[in-house]
Phi, psi and omega in degrees: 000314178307326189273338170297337181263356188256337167313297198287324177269352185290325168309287188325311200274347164282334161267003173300308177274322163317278189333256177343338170271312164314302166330297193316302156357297181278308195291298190295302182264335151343305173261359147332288186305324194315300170319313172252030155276341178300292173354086178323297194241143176257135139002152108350284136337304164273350162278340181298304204294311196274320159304328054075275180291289179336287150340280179308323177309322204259351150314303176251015158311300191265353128357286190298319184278346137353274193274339169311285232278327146321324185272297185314303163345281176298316171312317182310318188287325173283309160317334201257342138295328174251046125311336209105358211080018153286101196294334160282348155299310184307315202309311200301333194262315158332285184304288167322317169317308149210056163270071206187209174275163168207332187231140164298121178218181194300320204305315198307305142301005174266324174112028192256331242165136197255126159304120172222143213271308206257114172309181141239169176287096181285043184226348163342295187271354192244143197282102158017288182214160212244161172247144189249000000 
């Protein structure tokens, strides 16, 4: 028993730190970038940074859109049952879920791409079937 709780907090406190490294992450090479997006060339350095922080960012992004989007699933599915089958309700729940961003990447700190945790559809605008 003893060893399973010092297990469980040595977990807690590892994830503890990626998350806190991730912050630093965003806060240290985030604003930089901000700075050197106007910029035509960029450093070496600062895409090494922005790749760097991205990576870490995408340790704890993608869990948590992970598991939205797995959970949005199963509603979806609980929806579309208990509707009747109606698809366009299920759909209405389906789509944000999981439909979105899942890995972080520099543009994304650069401000090139906007992240987005809850999606659209990306058939949104193009028409089913074409008419002749």
């Amino acid at each position: 028993m003893r060893n399973k709780g010092f297990f469980g907090q040595l977990m807690k406190c590892g994830i503890s730190i990626v998350i806190c490294l991730a912050f630093v992450g965003v806060t240290v090479v985030g604003l930089p970038s901000v700075s050197l997006a106007a910029e035509e060339e960029s450093s070496e350095g600062n895409e090494a940074m922005l790749g760097f922080g991205s990576g870490l960012l995408t340790l704890v992004y993608l869990p948590a859109k992970t598991v939205y989007a797995i959970l949005g699933s199963v509603v979806s599915g609980m929806t579309y049952a208990v509707t009747g089958g109606d698809w366009e309700t299920a759909k209405s729940v389906f789509e944000p879920s999981v439909y979105g961003t899942y890995v972080i990447t520099p543009d994304h700190l650069k401000g090139n791409e906007p992240v987005r945790f809850y999606g659209s559809s990306p058939y949104q605008d193009e028409p089913l079937m074409t008419e002749k």
